[in-house]
C-alpha positions in Angstrom: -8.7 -17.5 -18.3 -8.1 -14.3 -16.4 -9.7 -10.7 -17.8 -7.6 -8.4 -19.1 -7.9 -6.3 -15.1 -7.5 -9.4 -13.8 -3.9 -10.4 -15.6 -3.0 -6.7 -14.8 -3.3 -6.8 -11.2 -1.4 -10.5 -11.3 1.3 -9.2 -12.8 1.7 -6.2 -11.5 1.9 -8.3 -8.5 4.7 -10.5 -9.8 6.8 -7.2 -10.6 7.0 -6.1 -6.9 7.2 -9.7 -5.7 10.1 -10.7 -8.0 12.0 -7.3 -6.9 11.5 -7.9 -3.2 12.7 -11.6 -4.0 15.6 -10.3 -5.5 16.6 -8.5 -2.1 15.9 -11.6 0.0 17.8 -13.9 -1.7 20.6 -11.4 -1.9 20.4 -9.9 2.2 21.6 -12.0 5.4 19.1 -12.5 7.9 18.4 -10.1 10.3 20.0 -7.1 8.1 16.6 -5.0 8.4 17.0 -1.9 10.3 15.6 -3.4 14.0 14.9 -7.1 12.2 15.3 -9.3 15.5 13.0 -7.2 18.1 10.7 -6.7 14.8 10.7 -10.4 13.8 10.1 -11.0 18.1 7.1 -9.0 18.0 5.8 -10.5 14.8 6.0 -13.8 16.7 4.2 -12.6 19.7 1.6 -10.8 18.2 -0.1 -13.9 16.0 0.3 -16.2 19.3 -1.9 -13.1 21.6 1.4 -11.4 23.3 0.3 -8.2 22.0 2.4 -5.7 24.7 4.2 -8.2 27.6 6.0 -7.3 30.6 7.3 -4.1 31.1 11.0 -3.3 31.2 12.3 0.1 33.4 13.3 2.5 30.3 16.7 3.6 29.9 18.7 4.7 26.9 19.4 1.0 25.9 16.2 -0.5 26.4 14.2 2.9 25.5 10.7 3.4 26.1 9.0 0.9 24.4 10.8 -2.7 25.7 9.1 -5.6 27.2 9.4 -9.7 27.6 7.1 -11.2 26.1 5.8 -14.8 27.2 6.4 -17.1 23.7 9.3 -19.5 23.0 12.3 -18.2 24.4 14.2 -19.3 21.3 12.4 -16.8 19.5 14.6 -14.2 21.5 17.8 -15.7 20.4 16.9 -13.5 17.6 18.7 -10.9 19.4 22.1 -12.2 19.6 22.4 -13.3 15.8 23.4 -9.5 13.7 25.9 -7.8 16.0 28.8 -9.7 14.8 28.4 -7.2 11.6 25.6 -4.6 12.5 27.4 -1.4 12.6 30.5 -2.3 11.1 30.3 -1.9 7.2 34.0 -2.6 7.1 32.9 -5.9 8.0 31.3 -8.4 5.9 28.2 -10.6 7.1 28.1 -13.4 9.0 25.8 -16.7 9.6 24.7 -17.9 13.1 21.9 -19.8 12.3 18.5 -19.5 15.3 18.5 -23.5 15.8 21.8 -23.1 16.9 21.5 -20.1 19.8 21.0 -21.1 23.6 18.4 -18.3 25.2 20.0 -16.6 27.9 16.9 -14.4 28.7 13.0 -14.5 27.7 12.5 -13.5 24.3 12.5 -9.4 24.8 11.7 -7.2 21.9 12.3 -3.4 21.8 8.7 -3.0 19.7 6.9 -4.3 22.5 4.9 -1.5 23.0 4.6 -0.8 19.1 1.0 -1.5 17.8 0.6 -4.7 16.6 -1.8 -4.2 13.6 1.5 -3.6 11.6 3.3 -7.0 12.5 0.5 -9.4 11.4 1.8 -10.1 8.4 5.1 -10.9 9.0 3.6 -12.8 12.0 2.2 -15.4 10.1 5.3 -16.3 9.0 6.8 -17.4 12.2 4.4 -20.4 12.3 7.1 -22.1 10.8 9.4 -21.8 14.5 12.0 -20.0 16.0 14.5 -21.3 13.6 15.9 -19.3 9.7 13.1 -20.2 8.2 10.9 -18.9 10.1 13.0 -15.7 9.5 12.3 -16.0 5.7 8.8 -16.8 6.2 8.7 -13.8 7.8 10.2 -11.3 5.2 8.3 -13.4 2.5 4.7 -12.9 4.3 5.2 -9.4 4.7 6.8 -9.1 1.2 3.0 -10.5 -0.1 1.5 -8.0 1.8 3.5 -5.0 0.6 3.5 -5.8 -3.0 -0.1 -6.7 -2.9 -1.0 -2.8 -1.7 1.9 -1.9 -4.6 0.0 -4.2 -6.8 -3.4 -2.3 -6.0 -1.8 1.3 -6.6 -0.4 0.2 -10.1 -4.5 -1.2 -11.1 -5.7 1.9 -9.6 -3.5 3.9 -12.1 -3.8 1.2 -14.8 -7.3 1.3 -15.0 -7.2 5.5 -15.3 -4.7 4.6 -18.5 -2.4 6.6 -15.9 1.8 6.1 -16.0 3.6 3.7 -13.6 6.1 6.7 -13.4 5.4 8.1 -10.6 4.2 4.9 -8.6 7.9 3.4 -9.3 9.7 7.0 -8.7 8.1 6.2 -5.0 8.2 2.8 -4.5 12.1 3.5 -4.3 14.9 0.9 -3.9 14.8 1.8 -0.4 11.0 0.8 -0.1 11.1 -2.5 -1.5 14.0 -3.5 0.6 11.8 -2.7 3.8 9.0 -5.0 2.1 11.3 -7.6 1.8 12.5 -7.7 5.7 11.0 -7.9 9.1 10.0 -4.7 9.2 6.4 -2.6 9.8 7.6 0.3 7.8 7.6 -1.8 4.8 3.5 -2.4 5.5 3.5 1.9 6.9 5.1 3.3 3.5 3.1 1.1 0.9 -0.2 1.3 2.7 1.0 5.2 2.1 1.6 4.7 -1.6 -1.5 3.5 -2.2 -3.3 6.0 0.0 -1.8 8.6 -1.9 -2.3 7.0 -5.6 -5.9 7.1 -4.6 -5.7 10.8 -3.1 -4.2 12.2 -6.0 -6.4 10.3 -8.6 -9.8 11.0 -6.1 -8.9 15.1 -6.6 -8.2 14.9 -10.3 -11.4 12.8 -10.4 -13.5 15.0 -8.2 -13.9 11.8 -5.9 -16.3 10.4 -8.3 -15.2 7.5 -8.5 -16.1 5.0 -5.5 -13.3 2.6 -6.2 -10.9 5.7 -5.7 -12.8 6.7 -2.5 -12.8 3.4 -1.0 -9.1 2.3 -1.9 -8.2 5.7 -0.3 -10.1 4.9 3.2 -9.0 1.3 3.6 -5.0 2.3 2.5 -5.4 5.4 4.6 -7.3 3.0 7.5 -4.3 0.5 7.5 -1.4 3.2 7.6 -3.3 4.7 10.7 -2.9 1.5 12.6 0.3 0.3 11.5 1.8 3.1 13.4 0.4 6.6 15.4 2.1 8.7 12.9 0.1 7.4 10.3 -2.2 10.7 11.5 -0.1 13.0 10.9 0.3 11.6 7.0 -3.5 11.6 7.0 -3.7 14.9 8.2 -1.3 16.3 5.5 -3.6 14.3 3.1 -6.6 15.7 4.5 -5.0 19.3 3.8 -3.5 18.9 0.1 -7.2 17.3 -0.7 -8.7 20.7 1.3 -6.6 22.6 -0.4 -7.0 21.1 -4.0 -10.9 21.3 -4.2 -12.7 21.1 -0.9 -16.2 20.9 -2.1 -15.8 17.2 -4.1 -13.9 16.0 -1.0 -16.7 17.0 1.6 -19.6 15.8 -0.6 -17.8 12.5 -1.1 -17.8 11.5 2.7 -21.7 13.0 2.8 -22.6 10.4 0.0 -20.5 7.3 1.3 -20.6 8.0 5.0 -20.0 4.3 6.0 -16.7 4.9 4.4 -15.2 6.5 6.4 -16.3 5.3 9.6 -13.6 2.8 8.9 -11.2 5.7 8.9 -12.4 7.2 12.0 -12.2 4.0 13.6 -8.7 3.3 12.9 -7.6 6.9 14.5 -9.7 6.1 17.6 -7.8 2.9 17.9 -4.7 4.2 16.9 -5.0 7.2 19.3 -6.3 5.0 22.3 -2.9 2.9 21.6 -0.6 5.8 21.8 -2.2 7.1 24.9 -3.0 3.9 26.7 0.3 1.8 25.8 2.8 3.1 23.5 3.2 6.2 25.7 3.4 4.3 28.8 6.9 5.1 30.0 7.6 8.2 27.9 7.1 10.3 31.3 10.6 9.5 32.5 13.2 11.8 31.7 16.7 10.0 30.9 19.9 11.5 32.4 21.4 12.3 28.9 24.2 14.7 28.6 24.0 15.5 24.6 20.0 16.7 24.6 19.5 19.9 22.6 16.8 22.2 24.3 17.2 24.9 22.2 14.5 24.7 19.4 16.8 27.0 16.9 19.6 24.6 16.8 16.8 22.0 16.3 15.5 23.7 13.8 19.0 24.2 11.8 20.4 20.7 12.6 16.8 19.2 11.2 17.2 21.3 7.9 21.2 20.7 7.8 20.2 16.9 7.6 17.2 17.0 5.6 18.8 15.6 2.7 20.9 13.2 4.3 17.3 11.9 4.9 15.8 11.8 1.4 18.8 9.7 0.6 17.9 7.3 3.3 14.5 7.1 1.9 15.7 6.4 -1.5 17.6 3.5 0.1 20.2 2.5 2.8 19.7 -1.1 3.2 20.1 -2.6 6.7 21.2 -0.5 10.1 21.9 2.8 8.2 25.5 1.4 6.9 24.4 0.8 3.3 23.4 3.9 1.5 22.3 3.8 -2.4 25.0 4.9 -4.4 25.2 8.3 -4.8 23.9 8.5 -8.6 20.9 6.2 -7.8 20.1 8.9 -5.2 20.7 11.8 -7.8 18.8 9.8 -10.2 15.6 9.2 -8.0 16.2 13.3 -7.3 15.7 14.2 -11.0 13.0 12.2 -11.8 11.0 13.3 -8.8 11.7 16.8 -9.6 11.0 16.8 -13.3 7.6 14.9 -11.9 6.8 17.9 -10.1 7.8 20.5 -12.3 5.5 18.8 -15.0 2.8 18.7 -12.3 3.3 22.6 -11.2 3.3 23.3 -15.2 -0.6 21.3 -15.4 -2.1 22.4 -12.7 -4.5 25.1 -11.6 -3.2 27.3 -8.8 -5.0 25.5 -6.3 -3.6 22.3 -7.1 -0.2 23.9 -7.0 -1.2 25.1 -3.6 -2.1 21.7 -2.5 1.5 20.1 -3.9 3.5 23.0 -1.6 1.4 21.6 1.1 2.8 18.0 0.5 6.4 19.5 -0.1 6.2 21.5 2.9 5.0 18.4 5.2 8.4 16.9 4.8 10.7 19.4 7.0 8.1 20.3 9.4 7.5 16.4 10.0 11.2 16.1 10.4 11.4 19.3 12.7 8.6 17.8 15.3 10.3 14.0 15.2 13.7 15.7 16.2 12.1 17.4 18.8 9.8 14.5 20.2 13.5 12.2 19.6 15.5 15.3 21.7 12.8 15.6 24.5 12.4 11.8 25.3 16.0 10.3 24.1 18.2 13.2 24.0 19.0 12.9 20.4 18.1 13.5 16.7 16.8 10.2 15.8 14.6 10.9 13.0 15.3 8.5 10.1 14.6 8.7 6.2 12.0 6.0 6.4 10.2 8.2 8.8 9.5 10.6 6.4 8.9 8.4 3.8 5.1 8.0 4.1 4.8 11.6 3.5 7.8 11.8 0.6 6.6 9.2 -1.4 3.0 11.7 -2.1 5.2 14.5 -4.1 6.2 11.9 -6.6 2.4 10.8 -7.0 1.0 13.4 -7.6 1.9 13.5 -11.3 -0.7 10.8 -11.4 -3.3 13.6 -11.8 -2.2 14.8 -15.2 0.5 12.2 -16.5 -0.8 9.4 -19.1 1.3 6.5 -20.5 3.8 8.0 -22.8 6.9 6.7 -25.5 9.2 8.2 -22.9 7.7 5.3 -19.8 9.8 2.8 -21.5 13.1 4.1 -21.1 12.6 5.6 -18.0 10.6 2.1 -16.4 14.4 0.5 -17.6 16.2 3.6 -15.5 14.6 2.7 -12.3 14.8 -1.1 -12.4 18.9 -0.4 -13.3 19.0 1.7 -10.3 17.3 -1.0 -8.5 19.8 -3.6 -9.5 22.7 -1.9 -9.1 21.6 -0.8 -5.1 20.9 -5.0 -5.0 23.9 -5.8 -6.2 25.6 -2.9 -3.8 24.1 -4.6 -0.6 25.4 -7.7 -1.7 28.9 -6.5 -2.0 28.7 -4.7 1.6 28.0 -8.0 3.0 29.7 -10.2 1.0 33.4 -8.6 1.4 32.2 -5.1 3.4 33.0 -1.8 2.2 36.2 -1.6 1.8 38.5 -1.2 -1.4 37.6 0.1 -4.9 37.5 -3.2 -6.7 33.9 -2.6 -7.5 32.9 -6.8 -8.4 35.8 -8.4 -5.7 32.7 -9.4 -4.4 32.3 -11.8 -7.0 35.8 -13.5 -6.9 36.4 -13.5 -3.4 33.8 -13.0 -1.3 34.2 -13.6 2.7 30.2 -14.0 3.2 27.6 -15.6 0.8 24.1 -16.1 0.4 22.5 -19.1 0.9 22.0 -19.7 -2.8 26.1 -18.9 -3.5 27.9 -15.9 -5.5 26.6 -17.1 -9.2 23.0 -18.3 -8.7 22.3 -15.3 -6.3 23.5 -12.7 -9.6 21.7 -14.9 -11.4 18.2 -14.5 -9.6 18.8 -10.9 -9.3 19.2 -10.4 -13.2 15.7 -12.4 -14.2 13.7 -11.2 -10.7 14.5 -7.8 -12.1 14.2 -8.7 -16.3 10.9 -10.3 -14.9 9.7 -6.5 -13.2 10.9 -4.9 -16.6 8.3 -6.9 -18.3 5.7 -6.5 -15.9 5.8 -2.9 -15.7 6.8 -1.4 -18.8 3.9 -0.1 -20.6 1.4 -2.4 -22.1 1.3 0.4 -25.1 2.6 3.7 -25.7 1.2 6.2 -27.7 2.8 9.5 -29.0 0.7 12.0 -27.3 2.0 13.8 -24.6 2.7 12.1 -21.8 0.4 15.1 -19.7 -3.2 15.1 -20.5 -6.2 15.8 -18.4 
């Protein structure tokens, strides 16, 4: 028989599994924002193709292109989602990999990405350049994200902490990147968890050495999933600063092996950047629209901030899918009233370090549109960009917030919003966006999913009465829901 921890973690597990099952028996292959050169890379990385050939950058290929030497069916990948990729009029449609004749080596546009963050998704493609190695793609990955989602809801579990805040992150927009071909999925959870731990490490005074060490290996793994994973660190490194300095600096004098893991994975990740990833970024691309004025950056950025937040609450495939606008509104209010509550519990200090947080949002956004406007002449930042650092305002209720009566009903709010941006991909690519007959989709649909109309509703309703059960507080008592 499993402990009591034990059975927590497995079925805190089976909550985030059986909502990222939900979205891959409901999504067509390939619908993940940059899904075939991601699922390309996966492939090459786990067979040793870590960078490949070079290709001359140029605003189609971008900076970061190469061949790389696997399987040329593999790159047939590329020709599969353009028949309804940017076109959200136009419902989805099937072309299956066994069926596509190469007409070049298998080229990825994440060739020059690192590869720490496509190992998991690799191992799926062990079972070929065909759809199922697709899905065993998406489902290794998926194991992989909701195992670090898994670890963030024990950490808090074992504190007698809320699931609140952890599901108020770990958005509709999140699980939908753990459930495709994509390393953001693997950046933004290995985020979550970092900041579970950074949140519960200051409200513990980083006594604790599970906290410690769940923070360095999360914080390790976003580093070298992608180079931006510093700058999250850094504002980490700053709110914890800011918060209570003294616990934080005697914690990494007292378990200094720690975080020589950390410090490793910056010297990797930094040696990446310099060495590879910013191999070509030198050349400067004839493009007529770039913006050199850093004031029209600067209002532009803040003009589309929120556009942003609701892409990191969810858009579900290549930016033509967005949540519906009360599951965005909905996310908005919880997350606020989680911070007020915060700001209303804390010390000034701690308040201090939450504005820090905040205030790491825009200013990320500002320096991604002016790194997008100096090497591609555009403004090219994207909500799941700023998502890594989002997801910490949200957490950091975990400091003060216990399980309360009122995690019931709001665990059901989230999981409702959940379903209904599910079953709101499914009608974009089962009929496309058009019309206002809100379940057509269900009558007449021009694109199914493998499993048909019926049994795919079907597996969305129990993967997500299944979550409801998993997550909703094992008990509930009627003290406030803030404590210290």
């Amino acid at each position: 028989m499993l402990s009591t921890p034990s059975r927590s973690a497995v079925t805190s597990f089976a909550a985030f599994l059986a909502l990222s099952i939900a979205w891959m028996a409901t999504i067509p292959l390939f619908a993940g924002p940059d899904e075939p050169a991601n699922f390309i890379k996966a492939a090459a990385v786990v067979r040793g193709e870590l960078v490949g050939e070079s290709i001359p950058p140029s605003v189609s290929t971008s900076f970061w292109s190469t061949y790389v030497d696997i399987d040329p069916r593999f790159g047939t990948a590329q020709l599969v989602p353009w028949c309804f990729v940017g076109q959200p009029q136009t419902p989805a449609c099937d072309a299956p990999l066994e069926t596509l004749s190469p007409v070049e080596p298998a080229r990825t546009d994440m060739g020059r990405y690192p590869p720490f963050g496509f190992v998991p998704a690799g191992v799926g493609t062990f079972f070929g350049p065909s759809d199922w190695g697709v899905r065993g793609a998406r489902l290794t990955l998926a194991l992989a994200c909701c195992g670090l989602l898994a670890l963030a809801a024990e950490l808090l579990r074992r504190r007698d902490r809320s699931l609140v805040p952890l599901l108020a992150a770990a958005t509709p927009g999140v699980i939908f990147l753990s459930s495709v071909t994509s390393p953001s999925g693997l950046e933004v959870t290995a985020a979550i968890a970092a900041w579970s731990a950074l949140w519960l490490g200051i409200d513990e005074r980083w006594k604790r050495t599970s906290t410690f060490v769940t923070f360095i290996g999360t914080a390790s793994l976003l580093v070298v999933t992608r180079p931006a994973g510093i700058v999250s660190l850094a504002v980490m490194a700053a709110v914890a600063l800011m918060a209570d300095a003294r616990p934080w600096f005697d914690a990494f004098r007292r378990r200094w092996h720690h975080p020589v893991v950390l410090v490793s994975a910056c010297a990797v990740s930094l040696i990446w950047y310099v060495a590879v990833y910013s191999h070509n970024t030198g050349v400067d691309l004839d493009v007529e629209s770039r913006v050199s004025d850093v004031g029209t950056i600067v209002s532009r950025s803040l003009a589309d901030l929120p556009r942003l937040i609701g892409e990191s609450i969810g858009n579900f495939g290549w930016l033509d899918t967005p949540s519906p606008a009360f599951v965005v509104w909905g996310f908005v209010a919880i997350v606020a009233g989680l911070g007020w509550r915060t700001v209303r519990t804390s010390n000034l200090r701690r308040r201090a370090a939450l504005a820090i947080a905040v205030v790491g949002v825009p200013m990320w956004h500002l320096a991604l549109n002016i790194n997008y406007q100096d090497l591609l002449g555009t403004f090219g930042a994207q909500g799941r960009h700023l998502t890594p650092l989002i997801v910490g305002i949200p957490l950091a209720a975990t400091m003060h917030r216990r399980t309360a009566l009122v995690d019931s009903m709001l665990t059901t709010i989230i999981l409702f919003f959940h379903a209904w941006c599910v079953l709101a991909a499914l009608r974009r690519y089962a009929t496309g966006s058009v019309g206002d007959d809100l379940f057509g989709f269900v009558r007449q649909p021009e694109w199914t999913p493998p499993l048909g109309i019926g049994l795919t509703l079907l597996v969305i309703a129990v993967t997500h009465v299944v979550a409801w059960l998993a997550l909703r507080p094992a008990r509930a008592t009627p003290r406030s829901s803030v404590g210290g």
